[in-house]
Each structure stands twice: as C-alpha cells, then as structure tokens.
C-alpha positions in Angstrom: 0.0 0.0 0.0 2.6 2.3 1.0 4.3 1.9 -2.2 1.2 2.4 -4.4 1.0 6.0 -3.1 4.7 6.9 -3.3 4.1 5.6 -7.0 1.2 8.0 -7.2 2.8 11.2 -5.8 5.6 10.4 -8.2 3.0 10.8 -11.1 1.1 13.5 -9.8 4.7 15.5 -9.6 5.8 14.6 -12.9 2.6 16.0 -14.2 3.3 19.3 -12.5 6.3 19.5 -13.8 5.5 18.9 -17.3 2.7 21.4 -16.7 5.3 24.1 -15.9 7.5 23.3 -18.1 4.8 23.8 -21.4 3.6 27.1 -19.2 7.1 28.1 -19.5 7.8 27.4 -22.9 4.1 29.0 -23.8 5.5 32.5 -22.3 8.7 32.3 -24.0 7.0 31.5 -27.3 4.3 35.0 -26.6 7.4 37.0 -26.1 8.8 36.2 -28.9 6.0 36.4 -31.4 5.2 40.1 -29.8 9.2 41.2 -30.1 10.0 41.2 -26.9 13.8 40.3 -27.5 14.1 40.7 -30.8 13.5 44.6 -32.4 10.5 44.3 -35.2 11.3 44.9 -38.5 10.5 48.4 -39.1 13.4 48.8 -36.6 16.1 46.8 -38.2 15.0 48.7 -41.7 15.5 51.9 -40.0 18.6 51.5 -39.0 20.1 49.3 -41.4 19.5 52.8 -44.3 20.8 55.2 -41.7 23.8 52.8 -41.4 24.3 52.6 -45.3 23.4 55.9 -46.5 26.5 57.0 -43.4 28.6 54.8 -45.1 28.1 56.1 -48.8 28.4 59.6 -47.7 31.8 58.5 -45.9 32.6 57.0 -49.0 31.7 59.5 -51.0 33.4 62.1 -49.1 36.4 60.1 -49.2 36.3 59.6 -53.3 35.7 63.4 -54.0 38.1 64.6 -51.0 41.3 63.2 -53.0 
C-alpha cells in the first residue's frame, strides 16, 4: 500500500512539472512572437538605411576629398 501511493505522488509530480515546463515554454513562445527580445522589422529597416546611407556619404566624401 505504501508503495502504491509513493508511485502515485511520483506521477502527480511529474505531471506538474511537465505542466510548468509547457507554461514556460508557452511565455517564451508570446514573447517572442510580440518582439520582446528581438527589435521588429521596421526597426532593423530603419537603422540598417541610416547605417548605409552614413557609409556612402563616408565613402563619398572620401572619393571626391582626393
């Protein structure tokens, strides 16, 4: 008997666990999808062109300079 219940304890953790654990993932997956760690798009574009169109003027300056 006693070991019937340890057995059953056992399971009932296990299925906590594995509860939490797809809870867990569930949150991580949310963030994700609403850009919490990663900038949206619109972001990157932004400053992606600002990044370029300093480096052709750097360039640019450069070429005509000498």
């Amino acid at each position: 008997m006693r070991r019937r219940l340890s057995a059953r304890g056992q399971t009932s953790l296990e299925y906590i666990i594995l509860i939490a654990g797809v809870l867990v993932f569930i949150v991580l997956l949310l963030v994700l999808v609403r850009g919490g760690l990663f900038p949206n798009a619109e972001t990157e574009i932004i400053n992606s062109s600002g990044t370029i169109h300093n480096l052709t003027g750097n360039l640019t300056n450069q070429t005509l300079g000498s």
